[in-house]
C-alpha positions as CSV (number, residue, x, y, z in Angstrom):
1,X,-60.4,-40.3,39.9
2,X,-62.6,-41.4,36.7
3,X,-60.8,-42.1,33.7
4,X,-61.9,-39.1,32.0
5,X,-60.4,-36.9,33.8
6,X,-56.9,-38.9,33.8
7,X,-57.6,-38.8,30.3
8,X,-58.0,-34.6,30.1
9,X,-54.9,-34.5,32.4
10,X,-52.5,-36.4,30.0
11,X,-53.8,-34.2,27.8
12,X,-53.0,-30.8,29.5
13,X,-49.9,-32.1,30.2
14,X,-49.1,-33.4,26.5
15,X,-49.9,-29.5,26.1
16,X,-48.0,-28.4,28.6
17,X,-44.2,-29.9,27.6
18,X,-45.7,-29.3,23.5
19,X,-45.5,-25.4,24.5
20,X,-42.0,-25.8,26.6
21,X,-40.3,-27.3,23.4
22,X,-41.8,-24.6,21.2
23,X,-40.6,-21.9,23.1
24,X,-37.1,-22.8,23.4
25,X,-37.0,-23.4,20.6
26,X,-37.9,-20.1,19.2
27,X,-35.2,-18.6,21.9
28,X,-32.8,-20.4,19.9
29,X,-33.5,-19.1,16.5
30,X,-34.0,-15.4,18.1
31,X,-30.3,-16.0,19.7
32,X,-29.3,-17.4,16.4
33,X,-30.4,-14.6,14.2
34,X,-29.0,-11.7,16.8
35,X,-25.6,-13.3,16.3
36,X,-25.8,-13.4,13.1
37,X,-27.1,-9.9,12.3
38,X,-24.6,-8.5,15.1
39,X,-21.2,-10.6,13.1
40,X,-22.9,-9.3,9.4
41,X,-23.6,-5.1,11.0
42,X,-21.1,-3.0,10.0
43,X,-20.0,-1.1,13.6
44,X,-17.5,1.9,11.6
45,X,-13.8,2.0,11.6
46,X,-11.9,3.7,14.5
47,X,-8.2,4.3,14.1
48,X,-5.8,1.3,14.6
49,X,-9.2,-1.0,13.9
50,X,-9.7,-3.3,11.3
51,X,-13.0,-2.8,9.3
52,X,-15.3,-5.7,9.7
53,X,-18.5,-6.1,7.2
54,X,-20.9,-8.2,5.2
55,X,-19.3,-10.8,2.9
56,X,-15.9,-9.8,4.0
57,X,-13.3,-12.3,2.5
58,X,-11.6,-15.0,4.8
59,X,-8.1,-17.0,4.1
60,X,-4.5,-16.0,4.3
61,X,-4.1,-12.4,4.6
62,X,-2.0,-10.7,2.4
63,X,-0.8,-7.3,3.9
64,X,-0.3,-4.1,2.1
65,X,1.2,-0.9,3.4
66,X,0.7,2.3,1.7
67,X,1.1,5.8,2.9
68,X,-1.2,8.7,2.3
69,X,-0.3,12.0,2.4
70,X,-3.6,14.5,2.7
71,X,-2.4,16.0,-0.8
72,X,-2.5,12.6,-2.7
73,X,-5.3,10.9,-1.0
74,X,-7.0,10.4,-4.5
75,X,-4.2,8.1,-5.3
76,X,-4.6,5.7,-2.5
77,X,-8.0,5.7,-3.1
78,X,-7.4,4.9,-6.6
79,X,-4.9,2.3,-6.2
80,X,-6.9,0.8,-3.1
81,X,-9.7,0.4,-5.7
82,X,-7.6,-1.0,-8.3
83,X,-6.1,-3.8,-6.2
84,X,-9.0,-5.0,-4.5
85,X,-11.1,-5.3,-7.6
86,X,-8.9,-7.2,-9.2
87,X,-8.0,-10.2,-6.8
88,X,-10.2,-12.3,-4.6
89,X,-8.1,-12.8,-1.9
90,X,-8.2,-11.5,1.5
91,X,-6.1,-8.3,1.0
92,X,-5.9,-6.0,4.1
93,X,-4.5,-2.4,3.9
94,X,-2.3,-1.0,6.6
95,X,-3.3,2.7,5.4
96,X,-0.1,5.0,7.2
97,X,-1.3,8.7,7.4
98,X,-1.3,11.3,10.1
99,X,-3.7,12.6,12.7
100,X,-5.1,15.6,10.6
101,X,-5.7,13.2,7.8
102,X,-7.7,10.3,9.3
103,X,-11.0,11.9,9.2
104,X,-10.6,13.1,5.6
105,X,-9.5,9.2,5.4
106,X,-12.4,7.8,6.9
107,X,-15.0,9.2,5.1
108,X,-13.8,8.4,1.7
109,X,-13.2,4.7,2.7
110,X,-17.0,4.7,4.1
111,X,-18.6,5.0,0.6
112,X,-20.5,2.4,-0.7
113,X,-17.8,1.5,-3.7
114,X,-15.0,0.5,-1.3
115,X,-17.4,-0.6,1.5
116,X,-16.0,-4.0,1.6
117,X,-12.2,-3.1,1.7
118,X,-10.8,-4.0,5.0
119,X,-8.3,-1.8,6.6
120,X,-6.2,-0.2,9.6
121,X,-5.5,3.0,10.2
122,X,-1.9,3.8,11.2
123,X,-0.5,7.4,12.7
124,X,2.7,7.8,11.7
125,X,4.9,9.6,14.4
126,X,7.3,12.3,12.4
127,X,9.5,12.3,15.6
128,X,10.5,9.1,15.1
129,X,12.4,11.0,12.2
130,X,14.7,13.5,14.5
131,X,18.2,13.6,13.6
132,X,18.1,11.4,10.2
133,X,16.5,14.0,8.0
134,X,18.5,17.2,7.0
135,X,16.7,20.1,8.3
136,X,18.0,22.8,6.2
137,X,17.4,24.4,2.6
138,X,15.0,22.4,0.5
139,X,14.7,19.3,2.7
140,X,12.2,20.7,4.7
141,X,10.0,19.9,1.5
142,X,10.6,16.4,2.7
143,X,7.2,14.4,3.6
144,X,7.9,12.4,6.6
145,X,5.5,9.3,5.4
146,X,7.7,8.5,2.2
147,X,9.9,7.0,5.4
148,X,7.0,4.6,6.7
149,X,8.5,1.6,4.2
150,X,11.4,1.5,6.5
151,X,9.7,0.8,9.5
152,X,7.5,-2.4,8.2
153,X,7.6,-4.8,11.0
154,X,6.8,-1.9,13.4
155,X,3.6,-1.2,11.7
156,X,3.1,-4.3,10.1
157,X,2.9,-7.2,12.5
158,X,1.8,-11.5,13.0
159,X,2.5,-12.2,9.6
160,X,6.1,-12.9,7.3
161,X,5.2,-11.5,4.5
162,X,4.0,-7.9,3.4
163,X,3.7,-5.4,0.4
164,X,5.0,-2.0,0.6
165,X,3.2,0.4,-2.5
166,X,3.5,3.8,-3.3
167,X,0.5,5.6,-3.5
168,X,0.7,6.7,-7.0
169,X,-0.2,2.8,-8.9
170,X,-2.7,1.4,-10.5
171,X,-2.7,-2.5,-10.0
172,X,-4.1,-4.4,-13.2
173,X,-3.1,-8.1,-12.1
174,X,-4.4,-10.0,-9.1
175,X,-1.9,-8.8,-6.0
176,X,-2.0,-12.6,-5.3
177,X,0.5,-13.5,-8.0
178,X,2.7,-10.4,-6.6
179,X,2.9,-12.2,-2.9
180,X,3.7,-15.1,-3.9
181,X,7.3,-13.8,-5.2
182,X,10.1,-15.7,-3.8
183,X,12.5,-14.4,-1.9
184,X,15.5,-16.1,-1.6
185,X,17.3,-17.5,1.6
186,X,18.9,-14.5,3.4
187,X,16.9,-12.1,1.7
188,X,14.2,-9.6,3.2
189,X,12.8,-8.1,0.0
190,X,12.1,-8.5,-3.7
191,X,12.6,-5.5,-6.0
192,X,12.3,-4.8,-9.8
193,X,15.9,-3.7,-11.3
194,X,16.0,-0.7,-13.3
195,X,18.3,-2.4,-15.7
196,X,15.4,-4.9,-16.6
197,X,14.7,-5.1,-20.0
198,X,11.4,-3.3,-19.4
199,X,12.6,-0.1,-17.8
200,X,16.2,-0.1,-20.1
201,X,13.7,1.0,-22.8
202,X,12.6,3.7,-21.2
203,X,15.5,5.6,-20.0
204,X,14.8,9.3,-18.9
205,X,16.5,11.4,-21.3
206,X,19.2,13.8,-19.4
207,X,19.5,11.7,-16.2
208,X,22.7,10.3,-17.4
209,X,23.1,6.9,-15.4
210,X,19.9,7.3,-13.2
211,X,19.4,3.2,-13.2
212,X,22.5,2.6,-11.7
213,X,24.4,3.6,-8.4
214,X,25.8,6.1,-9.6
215,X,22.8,8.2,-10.3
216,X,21.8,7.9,-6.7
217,X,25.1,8.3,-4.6
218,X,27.9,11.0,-4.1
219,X,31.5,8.7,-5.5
220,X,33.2,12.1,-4.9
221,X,32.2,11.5,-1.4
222,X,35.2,8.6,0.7
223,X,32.4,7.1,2.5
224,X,31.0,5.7,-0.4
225,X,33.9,4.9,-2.3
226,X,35.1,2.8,0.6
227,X,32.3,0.7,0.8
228,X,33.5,-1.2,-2.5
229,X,30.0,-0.8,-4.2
230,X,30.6,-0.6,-7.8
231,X,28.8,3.2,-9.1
232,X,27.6,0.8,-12.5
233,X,25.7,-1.2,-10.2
234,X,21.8,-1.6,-11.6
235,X,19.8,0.5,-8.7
236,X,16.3,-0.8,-8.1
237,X,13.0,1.4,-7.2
238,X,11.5,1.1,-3.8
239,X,8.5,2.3,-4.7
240,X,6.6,-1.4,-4.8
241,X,8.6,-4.3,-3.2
242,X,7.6,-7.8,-1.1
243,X,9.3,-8.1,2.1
244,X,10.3,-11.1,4.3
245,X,9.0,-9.4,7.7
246,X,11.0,-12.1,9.1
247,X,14.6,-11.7,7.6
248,X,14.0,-8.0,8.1
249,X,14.0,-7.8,11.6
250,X,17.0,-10.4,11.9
251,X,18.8,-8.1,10.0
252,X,17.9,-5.3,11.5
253,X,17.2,-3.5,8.3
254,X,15.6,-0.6,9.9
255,X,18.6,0.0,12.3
256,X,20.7,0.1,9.1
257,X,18.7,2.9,7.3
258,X,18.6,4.9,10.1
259,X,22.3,4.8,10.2
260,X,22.5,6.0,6.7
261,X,20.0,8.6,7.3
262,X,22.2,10.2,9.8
263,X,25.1,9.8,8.3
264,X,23.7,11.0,5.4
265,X,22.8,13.8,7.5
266,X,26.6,15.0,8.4
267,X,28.0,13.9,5.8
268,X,25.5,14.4,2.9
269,X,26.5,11.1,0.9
270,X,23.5,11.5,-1.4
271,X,21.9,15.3,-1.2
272,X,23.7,16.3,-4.5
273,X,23.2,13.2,-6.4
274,X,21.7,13.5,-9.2
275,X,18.0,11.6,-9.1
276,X,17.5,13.2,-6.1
277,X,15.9,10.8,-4.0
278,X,15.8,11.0,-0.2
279,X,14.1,7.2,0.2
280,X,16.1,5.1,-2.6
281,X,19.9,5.5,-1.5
282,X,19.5,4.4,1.8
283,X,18.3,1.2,0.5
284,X,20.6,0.9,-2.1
285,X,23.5,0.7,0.6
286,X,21.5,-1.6,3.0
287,X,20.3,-3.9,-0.3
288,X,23.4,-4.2,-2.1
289,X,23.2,-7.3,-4.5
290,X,21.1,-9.0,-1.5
291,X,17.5,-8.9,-2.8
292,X,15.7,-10.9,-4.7
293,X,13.9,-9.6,-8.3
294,X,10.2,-9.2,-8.9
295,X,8.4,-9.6,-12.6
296,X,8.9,-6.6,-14.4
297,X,5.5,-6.9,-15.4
298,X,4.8,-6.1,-11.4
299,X,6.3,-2.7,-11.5
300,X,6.2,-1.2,-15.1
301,X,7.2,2.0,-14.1
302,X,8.3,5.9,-15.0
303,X,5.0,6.9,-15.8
304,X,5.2,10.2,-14.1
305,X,8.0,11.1,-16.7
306,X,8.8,12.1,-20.3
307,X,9.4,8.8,-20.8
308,X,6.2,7.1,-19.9
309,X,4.8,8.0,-23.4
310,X,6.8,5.8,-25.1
311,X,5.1,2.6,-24.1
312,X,2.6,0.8,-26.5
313,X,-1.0,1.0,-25.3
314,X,-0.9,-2.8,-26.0
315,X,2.0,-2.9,-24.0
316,X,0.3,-1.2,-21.0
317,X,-2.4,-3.2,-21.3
318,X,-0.2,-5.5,-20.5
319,X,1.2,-4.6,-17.8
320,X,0.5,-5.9,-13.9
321,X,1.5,-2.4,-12.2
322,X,1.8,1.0,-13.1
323,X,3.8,3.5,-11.5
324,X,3.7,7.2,-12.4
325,X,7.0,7.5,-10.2
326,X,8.3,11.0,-11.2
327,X,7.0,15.0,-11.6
328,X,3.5,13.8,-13.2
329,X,1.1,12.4,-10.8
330,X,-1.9,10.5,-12.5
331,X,-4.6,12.7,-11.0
332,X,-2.3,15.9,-12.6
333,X,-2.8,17.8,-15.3
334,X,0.0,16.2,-18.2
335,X,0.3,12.9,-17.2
336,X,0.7,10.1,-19.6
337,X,-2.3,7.2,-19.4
338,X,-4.6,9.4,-16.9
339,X,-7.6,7.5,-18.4
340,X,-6.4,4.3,-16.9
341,X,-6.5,6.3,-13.3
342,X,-9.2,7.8,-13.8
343,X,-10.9,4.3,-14.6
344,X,-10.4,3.5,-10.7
345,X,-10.9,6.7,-9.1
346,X,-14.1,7.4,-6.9
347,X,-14.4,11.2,-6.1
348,X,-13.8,12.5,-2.9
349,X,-17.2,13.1,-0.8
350,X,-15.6,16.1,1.0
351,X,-14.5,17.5,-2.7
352,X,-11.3,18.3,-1.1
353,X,-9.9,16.6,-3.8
354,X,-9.9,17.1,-7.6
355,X,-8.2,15.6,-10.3
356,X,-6.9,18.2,-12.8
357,X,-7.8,17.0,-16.8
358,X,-6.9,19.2,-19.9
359,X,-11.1,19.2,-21.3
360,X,-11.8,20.8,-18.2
361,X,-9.6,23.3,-18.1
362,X,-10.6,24.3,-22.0
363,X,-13.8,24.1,-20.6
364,X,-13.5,26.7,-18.0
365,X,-11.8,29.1,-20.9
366,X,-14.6,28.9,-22.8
């Protein structure tokens, strides 16, 4: 063989392995940039399934439960908004609801403003309920999901910590600092006392001793009297609280309110009382004087009442959560601060919803 063609055959060969490399390479980068584009697509939410997308934030999860009744969906929405734009951490909302609400659910969380809120979708079982709810006169009026904050660790589960949130607040500090409340030894949750020197101010007018025991539980009935719990004890509002997931089930906190729920049943220890709660008193008897306190700031509540208006605009500015706990709902016609809702509302796409507002009432008058 002359040299030339020895020569021309290195060459083809040189050629030859030059074009092997090349291609395998570019099989890598293809692979590489299907996996990324298949990790970055958003895939949609089915219920139970946490929603996965672009950007999505990473670290320490911090878990919020809040329920949503198809009535009040605006107000998750709302608050869902509110907390998320306000923190940079990796919040993720354990959204409780029932089956005829998840699509209604679905679609709101799929518009482009809350996008990148990740979320699971939890059916709430009312059975679950048989036997610890009266089922007479005006309890059928009862909505089964204000009970999903005393089944946490069933719904809630892998972590210690968790949130529970009504659905009618507006967050206006980063829910970080709100996690990071410590509980003390012994203690499964944190709550803000109604005797703190925010909500003292603030006392509703004509509900007599409604941040204290007494406002809360029947002392005419012997079962409560026995228990030794003093009626001028400060009460506390489970409408926003931090719970130790762990000390919860050790305690077996959820066996205890169920226990009160059907004694309560029988014996109606708390029916007549006078605030009138159905959630509050069974926690009051499982939480006596062992809970720990949150900022006050954290829970700056009674916004749904008379005596919301008395706060300073500066002082609601000011504050870290607000709660229209009470008859006037944020997204209602007469409630005090609705701007501030309104500020983190995004309309429903299925204009199921509406928020009510004075001007437009005038408006359709006119």
């Amino acid at each position: 063989m002359s040299f030339r063609k020895v020569h021309i055959l290195l060459i083809l060969l040189v050629a030859i392995v030059f074009l092997i490399v090349v291609h395998h390479n570019l099989i890598n980068v293809h692979d590489l940039l299907s996996k990324e584009n298949s990790e970055s697509r958003f895939d949609g939410v089915q219920p139970g399934a946490f929603q996965r997308v672009a950007g999505e934030r990473t670290g320490e999860e911090i878990p919020i439960l809040i329920p949503a009744v198809e009535e009040r969906l605006g107000g998750v929405i709302a608050a869902m908004n509110s907390i998320y734009s306000n923190t940079r951490s990796n919040v993720v909302f354990y959204i409780v609801t029932t089956n005829d609400t998840i699509g209604h659910l679905r679609s709101w969380l799929q518009k482009q403003e809350l996008m990148y809120i990740k979320y699971k979708l939890l059916e709430f079982d009312p059975h679950i309920l048989k036997g610890k709810v009266p089922v007479e006169g005006d309890s059928t009026d009862i909505k089964p999901l204000t009970f999903a904050r005393f089944y946490l660790p069933m719904l809630i589960s892998g972590t210690e910590k968790a949130i529970y949130l009504d659905d009618d607040v507006i967050v206006q500090g980063d829910i970080r600092e709100l996690y990071d409340t410590e509980l003390k030894a012994g203690h499964a949750a944190a709550f803000s006392e109604d005797c703190d020197s925010v909500s003292s101010k603030v006392m509703i007018r004509g509900a007599g001793s409604q941040n204290t025991y007494l406002g809360f539980l029947d002392y005419k009935k012997d079962t409560i009297r026995k228990l030794g719990m003093k009626a001028g004890t400060c009460s506390f509002n489970p409408g926003v609280f931090v719970a130790n997931l762990t000390e919860w089930k050790q305690q077996n906190i959820t066996e205890q309110l169920e226990k009160w729920m059907e004694i309560n049943v029988v014996e109606n220890l708390y029916g007549g009382a006078l605030a009138g709660s159905v959630t509050t008193p069974p926690m009051l008897l499982v939480f006596y004087k062992q809970y720990s306190s949150i900022d006050p700031l954290w829970h700056v509540r009674h916004l749904g009442s008379n005596a919301g208006t008395r706060y300073s605009s500066h002082f609601i500015k000011a504050a870290k959560l607000l709660h229209w706990n009470g008859r006037f709902k944020p997204w209602g016609r007469t409630s005090s601060y609705s701007d501030i809702w309104d500020k983190w509302y995004i309309p429903d796409p299925t204009g199921k919803f509406h928020p009510v507002r004075r001007h437009e009432e005038d408006e359709d008058a006119h």
